[in-house]
N, CA and C atoms as an extended XYZ file, in Angstrom:
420
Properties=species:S:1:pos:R:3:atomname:S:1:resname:S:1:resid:I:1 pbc="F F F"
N       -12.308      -47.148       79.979 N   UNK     1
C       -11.380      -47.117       78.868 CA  UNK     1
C       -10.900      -45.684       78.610 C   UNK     1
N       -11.843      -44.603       78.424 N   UNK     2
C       -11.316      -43.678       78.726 CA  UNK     2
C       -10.311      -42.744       79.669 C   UNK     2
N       -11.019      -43.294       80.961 N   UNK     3
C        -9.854      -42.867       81.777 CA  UNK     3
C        -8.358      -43.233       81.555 C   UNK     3
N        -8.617      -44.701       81.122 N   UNK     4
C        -6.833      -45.480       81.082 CA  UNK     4
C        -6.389      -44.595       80.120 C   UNK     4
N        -6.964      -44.043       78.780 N   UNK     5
C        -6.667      -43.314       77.398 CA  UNK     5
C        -5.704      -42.187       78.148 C   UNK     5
N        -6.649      -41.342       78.893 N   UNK     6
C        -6.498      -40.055       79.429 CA  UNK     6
C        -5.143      -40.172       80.436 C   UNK     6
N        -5.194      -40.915       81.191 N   UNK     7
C        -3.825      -41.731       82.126 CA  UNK     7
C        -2.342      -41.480       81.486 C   UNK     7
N        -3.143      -42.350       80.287 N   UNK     8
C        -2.038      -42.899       79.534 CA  UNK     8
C        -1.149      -41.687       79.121 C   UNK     8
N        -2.062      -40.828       78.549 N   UNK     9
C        -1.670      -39.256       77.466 CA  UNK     9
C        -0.906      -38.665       78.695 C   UNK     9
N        -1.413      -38.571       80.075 N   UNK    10
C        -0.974      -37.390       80.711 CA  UNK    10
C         0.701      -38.079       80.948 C   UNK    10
N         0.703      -39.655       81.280 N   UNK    11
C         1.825      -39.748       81.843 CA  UNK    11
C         2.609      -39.619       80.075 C   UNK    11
N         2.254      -39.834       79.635 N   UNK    12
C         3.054      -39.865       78.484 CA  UNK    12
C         3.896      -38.310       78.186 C   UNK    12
N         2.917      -37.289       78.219 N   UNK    13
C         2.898      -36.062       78.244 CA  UNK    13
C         4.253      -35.829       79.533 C   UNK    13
N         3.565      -36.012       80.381 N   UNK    14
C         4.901      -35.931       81.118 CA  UNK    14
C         6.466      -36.186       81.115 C   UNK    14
N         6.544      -37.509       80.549 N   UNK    15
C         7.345      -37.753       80.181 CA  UNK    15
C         8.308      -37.299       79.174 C   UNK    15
N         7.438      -36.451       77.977 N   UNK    16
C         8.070      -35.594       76.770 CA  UNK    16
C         8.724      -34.700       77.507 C   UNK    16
N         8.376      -33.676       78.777 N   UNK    17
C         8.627      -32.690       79.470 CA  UNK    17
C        10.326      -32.881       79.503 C   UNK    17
N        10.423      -34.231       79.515 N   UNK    18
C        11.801      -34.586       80.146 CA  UNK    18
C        13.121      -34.690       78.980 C   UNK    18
N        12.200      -35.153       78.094 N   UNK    19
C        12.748      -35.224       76.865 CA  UNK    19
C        13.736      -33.823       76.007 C   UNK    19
N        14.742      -33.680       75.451 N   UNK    20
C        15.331      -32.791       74.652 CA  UNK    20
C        14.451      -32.633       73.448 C   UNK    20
N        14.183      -31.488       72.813 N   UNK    21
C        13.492      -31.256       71.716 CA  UNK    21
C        14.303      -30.973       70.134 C   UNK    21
N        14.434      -31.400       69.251 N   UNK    22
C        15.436      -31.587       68.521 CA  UNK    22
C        14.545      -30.927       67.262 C   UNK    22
N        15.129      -29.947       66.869 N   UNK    23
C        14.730      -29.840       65.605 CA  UNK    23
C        15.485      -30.467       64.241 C   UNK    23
N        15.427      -30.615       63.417 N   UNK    24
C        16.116      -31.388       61.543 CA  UNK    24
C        15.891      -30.449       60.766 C   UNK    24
N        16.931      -29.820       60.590 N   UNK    25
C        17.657      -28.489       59.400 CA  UNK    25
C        16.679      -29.846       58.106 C   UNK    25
N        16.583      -28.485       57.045 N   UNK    26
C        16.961      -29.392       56.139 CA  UNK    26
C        18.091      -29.997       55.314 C   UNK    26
N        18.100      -31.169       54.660 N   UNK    27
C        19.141      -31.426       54.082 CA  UNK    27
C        19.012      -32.117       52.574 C   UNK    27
N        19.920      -31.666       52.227 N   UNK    28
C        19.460      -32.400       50.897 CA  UNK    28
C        19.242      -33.477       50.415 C   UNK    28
N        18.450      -33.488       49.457 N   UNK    29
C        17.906      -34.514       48.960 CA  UNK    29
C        16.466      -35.061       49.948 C   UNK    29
N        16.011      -34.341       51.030 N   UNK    30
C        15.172      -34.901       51.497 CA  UNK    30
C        15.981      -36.201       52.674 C   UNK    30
N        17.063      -35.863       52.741 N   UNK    31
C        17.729      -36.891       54.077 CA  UNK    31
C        17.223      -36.486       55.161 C   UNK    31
N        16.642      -35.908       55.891 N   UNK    32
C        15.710      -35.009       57.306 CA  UNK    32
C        14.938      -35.595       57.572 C   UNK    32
N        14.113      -35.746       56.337 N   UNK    33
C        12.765      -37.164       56.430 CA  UNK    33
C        13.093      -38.445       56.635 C   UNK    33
N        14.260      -39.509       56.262 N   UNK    34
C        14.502      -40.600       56.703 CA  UNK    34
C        15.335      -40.125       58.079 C   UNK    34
N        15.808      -39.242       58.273 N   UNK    35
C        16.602      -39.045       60.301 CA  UNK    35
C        15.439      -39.109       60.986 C   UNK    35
N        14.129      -38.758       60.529 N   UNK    36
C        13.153      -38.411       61.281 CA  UNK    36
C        12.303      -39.817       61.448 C   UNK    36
N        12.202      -40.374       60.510 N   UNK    37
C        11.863      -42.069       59.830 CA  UNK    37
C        12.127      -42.754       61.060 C   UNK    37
N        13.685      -42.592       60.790 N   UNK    38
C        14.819      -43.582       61.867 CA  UNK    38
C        14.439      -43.068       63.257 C   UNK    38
N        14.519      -41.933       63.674 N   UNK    39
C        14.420      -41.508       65.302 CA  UNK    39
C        12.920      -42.164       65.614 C   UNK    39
N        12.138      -41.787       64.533 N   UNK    40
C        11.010      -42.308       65.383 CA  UNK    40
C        11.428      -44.116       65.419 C   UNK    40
N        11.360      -44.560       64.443 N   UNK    41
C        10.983      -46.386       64.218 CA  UNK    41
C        12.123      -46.769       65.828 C   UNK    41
N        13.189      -46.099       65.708 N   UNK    42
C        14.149      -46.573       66.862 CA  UNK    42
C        13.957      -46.116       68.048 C   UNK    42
N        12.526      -45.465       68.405 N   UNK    43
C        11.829      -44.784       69.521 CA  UNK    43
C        13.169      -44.192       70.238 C   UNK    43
N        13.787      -42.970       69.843 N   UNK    44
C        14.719      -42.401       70.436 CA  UNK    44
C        14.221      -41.384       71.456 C   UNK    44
N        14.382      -41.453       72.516 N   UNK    45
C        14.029      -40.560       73.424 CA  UNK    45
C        14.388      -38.782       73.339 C   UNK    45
N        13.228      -38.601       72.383 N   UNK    46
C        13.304      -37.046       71.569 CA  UNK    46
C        11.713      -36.413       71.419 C   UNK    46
N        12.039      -35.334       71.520 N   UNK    47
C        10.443      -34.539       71.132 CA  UNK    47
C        11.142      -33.876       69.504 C   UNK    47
N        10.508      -34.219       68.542 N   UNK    48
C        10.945      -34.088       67.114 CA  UNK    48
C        10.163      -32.680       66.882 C   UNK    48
N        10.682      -31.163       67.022 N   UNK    49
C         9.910      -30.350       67.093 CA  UNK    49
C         9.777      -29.916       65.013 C   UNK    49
N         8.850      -28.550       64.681 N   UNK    50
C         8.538      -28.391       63.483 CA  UNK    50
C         9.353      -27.149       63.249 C   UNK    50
N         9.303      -26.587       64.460 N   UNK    51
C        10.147      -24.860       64.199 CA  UNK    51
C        11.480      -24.916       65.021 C   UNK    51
N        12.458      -24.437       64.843 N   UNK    52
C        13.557      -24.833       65.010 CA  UNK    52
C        14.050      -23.605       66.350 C   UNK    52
N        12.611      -22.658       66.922 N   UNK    53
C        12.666      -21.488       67.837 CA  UNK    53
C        12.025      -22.192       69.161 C   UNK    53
N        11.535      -23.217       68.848 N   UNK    54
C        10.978      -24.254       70.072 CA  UNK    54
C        12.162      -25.387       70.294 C   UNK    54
N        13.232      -25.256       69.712 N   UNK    55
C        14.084      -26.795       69.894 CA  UNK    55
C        14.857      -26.187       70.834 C   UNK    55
N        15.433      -27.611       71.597 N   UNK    56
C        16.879      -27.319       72.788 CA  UNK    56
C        18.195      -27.878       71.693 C   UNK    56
N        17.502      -28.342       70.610 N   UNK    57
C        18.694      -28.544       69.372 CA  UNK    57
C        18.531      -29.001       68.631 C   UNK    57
N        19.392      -28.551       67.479 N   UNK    58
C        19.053      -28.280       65.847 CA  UNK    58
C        20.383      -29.326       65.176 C   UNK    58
N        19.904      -30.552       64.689 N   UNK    59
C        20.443      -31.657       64.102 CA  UNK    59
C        20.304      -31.171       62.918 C   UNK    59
N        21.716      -30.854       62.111 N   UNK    60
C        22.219      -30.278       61.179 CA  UNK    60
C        23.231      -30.945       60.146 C   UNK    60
N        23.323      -30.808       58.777 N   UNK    61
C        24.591      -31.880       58.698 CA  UNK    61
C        24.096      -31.674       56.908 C   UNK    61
N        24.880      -32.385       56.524 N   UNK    62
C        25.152      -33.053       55.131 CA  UNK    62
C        24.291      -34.166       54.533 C   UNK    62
N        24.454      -34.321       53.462 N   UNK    63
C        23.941      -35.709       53.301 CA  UNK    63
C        24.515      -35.961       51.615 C   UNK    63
N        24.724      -36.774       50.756 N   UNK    64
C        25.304      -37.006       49.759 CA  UNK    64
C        24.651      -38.669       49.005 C   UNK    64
N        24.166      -38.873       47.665 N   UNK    65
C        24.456      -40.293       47.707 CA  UNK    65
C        24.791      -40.196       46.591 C   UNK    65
N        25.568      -41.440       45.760 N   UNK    66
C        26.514      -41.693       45.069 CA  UNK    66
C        25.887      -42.706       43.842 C   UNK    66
N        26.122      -42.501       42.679 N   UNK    67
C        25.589      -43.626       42.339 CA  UNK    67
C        27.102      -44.430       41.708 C   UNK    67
N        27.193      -45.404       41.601 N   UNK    68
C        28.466      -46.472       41.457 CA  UNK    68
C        28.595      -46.735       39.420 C   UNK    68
N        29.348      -46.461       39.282 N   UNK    69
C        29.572      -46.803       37.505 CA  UNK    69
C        29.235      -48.021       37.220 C   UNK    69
N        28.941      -48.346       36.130 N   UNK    70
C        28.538      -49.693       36.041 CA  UNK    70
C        29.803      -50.873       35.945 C   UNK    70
N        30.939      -50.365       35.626 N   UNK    71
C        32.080      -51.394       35.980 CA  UNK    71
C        31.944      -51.793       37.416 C   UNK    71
N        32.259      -51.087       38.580 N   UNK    72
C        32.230      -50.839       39.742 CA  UNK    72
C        30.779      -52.091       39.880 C   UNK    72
N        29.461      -51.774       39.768 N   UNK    73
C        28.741      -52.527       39.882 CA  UNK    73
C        28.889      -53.888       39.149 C   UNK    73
N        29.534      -54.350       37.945 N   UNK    74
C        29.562      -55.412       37.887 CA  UNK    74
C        30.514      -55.933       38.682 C   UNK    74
N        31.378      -55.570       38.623 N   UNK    75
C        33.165      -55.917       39.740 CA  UNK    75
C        32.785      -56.204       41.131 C   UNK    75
N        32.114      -55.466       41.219 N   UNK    76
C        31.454      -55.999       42.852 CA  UNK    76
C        30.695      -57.073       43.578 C   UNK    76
N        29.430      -57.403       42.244 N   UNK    77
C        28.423      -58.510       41.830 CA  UNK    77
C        29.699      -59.678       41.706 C   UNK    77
N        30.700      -59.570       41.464 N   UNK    78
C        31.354      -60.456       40.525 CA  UNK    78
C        31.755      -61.151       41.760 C   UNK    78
N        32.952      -60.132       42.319 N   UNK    79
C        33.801      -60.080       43.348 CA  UNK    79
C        32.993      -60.693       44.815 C   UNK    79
N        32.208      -59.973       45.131 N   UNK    80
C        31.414      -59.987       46.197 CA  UNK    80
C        29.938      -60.966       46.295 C   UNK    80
N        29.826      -61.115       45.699 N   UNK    81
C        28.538      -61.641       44.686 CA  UNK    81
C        27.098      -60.800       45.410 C   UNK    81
N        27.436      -59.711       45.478 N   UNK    82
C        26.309      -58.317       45.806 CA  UNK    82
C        26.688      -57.311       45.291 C   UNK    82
N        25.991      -56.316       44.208 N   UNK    83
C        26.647      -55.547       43.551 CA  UNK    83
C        26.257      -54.533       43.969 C   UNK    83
N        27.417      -53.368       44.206 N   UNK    84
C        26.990      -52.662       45.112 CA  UNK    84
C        26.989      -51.407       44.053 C   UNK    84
N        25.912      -50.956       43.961 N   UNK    85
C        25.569      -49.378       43.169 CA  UNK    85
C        25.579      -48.138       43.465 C   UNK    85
N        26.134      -47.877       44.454 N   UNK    86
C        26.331      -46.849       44.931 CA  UNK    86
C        26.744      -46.414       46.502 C   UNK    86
N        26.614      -45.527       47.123 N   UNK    87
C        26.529      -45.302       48.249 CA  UNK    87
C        26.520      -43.945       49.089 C   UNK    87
N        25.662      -44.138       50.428 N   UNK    88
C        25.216      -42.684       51.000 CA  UNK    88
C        26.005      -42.768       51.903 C   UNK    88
N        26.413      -40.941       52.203 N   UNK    89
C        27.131      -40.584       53.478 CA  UNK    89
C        26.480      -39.740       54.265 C   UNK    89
N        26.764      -38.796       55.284 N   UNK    90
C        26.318      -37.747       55.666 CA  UNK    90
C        26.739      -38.159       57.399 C   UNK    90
N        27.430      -37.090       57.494 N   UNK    91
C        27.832      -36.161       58.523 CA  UNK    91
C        26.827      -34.976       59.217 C   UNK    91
N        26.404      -35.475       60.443 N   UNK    92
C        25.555      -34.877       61.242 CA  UNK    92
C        26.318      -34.162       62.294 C   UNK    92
N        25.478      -32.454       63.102 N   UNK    93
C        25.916      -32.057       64.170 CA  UNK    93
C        24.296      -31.215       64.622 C   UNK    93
N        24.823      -31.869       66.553 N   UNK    94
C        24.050      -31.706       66.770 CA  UNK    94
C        24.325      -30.195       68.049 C   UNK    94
N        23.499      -29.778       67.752 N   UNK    95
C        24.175      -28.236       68.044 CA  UNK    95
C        23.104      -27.348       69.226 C   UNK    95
N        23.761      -27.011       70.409 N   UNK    96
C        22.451      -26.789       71.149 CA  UNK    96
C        22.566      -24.655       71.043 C   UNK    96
N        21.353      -24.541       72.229 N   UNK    97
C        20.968      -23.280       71.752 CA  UNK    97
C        21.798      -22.470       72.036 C   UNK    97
N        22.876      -22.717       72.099 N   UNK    98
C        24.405      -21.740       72.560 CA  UNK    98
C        25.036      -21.365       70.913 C   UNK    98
N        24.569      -22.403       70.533 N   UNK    99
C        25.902      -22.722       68.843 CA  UNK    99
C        26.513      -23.557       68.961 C   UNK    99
N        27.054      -23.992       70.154 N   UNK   100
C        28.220      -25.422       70.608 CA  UNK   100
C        27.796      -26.713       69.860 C   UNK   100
N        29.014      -27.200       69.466 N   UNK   101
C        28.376      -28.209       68.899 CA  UNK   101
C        28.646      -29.217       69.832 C   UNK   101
N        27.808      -29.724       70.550 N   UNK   102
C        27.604      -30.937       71.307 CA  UNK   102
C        27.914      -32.578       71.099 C   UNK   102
N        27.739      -32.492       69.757 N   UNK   103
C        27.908      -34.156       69.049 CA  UNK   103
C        27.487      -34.124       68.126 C   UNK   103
N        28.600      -34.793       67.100 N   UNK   104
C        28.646      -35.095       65.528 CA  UNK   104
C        28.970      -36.148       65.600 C   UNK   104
N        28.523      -36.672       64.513 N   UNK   105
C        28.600      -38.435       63.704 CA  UNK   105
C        28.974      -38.097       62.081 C   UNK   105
N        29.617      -39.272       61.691 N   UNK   106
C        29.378      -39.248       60.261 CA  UNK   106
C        29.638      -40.583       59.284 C   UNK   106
N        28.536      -40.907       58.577 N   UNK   107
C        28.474      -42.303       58.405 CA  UNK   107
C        28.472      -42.405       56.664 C   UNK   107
N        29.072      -44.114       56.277 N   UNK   108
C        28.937      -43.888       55.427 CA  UNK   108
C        28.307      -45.452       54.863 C   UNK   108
N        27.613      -45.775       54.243 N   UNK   109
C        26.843      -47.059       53.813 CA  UNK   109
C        26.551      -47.038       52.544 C   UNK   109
N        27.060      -48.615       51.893 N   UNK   110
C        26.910      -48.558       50.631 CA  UNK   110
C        25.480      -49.323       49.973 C   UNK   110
N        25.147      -48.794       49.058 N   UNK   111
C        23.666      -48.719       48.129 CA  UNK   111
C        23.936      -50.492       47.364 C   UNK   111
N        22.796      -51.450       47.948 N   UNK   112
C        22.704      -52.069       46.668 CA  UNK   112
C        21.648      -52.371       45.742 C   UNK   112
N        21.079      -53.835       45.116 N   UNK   113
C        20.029      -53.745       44.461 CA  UNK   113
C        18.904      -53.702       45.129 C   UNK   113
N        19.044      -54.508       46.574 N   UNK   114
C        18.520      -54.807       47.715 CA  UNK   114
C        18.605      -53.921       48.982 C   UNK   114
N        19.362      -53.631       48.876 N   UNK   115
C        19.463      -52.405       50.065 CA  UNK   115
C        19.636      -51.197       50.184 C   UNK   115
N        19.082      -50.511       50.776 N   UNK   116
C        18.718      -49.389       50.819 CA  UNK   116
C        19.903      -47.943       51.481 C   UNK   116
N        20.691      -47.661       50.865 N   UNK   117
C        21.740      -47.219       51.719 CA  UNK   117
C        21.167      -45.415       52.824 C   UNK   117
N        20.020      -45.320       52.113 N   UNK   118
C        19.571      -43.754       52.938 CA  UNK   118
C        19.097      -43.786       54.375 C   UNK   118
N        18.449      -45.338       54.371 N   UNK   119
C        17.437      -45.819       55.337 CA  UNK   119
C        18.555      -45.962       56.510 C   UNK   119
N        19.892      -47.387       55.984 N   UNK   120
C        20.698      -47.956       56.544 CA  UNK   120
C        21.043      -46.118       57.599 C   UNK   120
N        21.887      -45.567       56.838 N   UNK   121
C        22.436      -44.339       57.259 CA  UNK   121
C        21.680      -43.490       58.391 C   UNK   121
N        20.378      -43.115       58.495 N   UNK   122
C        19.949      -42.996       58.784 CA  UNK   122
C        19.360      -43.464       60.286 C   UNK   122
N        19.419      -44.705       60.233 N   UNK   123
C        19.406      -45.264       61.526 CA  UNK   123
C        20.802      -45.434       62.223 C   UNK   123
N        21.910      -45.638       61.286 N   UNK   124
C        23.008      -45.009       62.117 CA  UNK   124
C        23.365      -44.211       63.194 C   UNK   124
N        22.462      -42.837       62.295 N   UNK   125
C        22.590      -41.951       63.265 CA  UNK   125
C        21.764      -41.614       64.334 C   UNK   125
N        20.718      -42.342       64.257 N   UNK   126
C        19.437      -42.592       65.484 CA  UNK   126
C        20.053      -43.506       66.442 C   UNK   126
N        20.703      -44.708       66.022 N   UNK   127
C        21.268      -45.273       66.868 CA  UNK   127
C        22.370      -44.888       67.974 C   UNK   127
N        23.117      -43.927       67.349 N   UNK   128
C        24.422      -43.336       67.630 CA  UNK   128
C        23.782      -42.011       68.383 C   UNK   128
N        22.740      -40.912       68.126 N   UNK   129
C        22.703      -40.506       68.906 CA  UNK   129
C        21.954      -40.648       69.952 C   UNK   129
N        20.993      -41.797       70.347 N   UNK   130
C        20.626      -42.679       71.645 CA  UNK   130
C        21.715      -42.301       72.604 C   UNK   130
N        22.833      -43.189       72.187 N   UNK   131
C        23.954      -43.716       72.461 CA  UNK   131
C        24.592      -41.889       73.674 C   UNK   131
N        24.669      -41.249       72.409 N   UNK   132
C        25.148      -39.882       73.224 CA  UNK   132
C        23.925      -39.236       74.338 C   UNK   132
N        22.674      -39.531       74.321 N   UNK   133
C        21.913      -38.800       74.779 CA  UNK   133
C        21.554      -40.025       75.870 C   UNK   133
N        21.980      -41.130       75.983 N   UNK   134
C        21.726      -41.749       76.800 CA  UNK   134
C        23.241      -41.596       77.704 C   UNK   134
N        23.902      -41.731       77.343 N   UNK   135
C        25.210      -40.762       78.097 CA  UNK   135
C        25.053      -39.728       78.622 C   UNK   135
N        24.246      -38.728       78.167 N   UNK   136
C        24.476      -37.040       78.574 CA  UNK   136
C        23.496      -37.413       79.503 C   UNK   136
N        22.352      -37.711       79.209 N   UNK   137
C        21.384      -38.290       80.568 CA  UNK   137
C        21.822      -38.298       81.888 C   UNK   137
N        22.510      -39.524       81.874 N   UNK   138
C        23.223      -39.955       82.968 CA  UNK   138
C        24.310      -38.741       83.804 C   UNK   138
N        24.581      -38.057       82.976 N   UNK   139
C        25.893      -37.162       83.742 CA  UNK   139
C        24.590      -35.889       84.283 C   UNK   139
N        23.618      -35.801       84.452 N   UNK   140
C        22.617      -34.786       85.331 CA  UNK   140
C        22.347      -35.460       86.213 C   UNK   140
C-alpha cells in the first residue's frame, strides 16, 4: 500500500512539472478565494502557487457585486417568478512573466435567493480558462 501511495505522489508530482503555475492577485471582496474554490472543484490543470515570484502567471482582475433595490427584486419575482437580488461581475487577466496579457474573460451572473452569483462567476472563469489552456497546450 505504501508503495502504490509513493507511485502514486511521484507520478502525480510529475505531472505538476508540466503544469503552468498560476498565481491569484488579490481581489476584492475576497473573489481570489472562490477563483481558487472553482479551479480546484473543476480540477483545472494548474499548480495554484502562494507567492506570485514562483508563478509562470498572475490571474489578475476585478471583481464587483451588486445588490438589486427592492423594486427590481420584487419586479423580477413577479415577472420571472425568481427574484433576482443582485448581481456579480468581474473581469479577469491572465498575464504571463513578460507583462503580456495572454487571456482575459469577463463575466457577469446574476444573485438570487437561491443562487449564488460569486460561486456561479467564478467557475466561469475556471471553465473558460481550461478552455484557453487547453488550447495553448495543444499549439506546443
Amino acid at each position: 500500500m505504501k508503495a502504490l501511495a509513493l507511485i502514486l505522489m511521484t507520478v502525480s508530482l510529475a505531472f505538476a512539472g508540466e503544469q503552468p503555475k498560476i498565481f491569484i492577485a488579490p481581489f476584492p471582496g475576497g473573489f481570489d478565494a472562490a477563483i481558487a474554490g472553482a479551479i480546484t472543484k473543476k480540477r483545472i490543470p494548474v499548480v495554484l502557487v502562494t507567492k506570485k515570484d514562483g508563478a509562470d502567471y498572475v490571474l489578475q482582475g476585478t471583481a464587483q457585486n451588486k445588490k438589486a433595490s427592492g423594486a427590481t427584486t420584487v419586479m423580477t419575482g413577479i415577472l420571472l417568478g425568481l427574484p433576482v437580488t443582485g448581481h456579480s461581475q468581474a473581469s479577469v487577466e491572465l498575464v504571463d512573466k513578460k507583462g503580456h496579457i495572454v487571456w482575459a474573460y469577463t463575466v457577469r451572473k446574476m444573485n438570487s435567493w437561491t443562487y449564488t452569483s460569486d460561486q456561479s462567476a467564478a467557475e466561469a472563469i475556471a471553465k473558460h480558462l481550461r478552455k484557453y489552456l487547453t488550447k495553448e497546450r495543444g499549439r506546443r
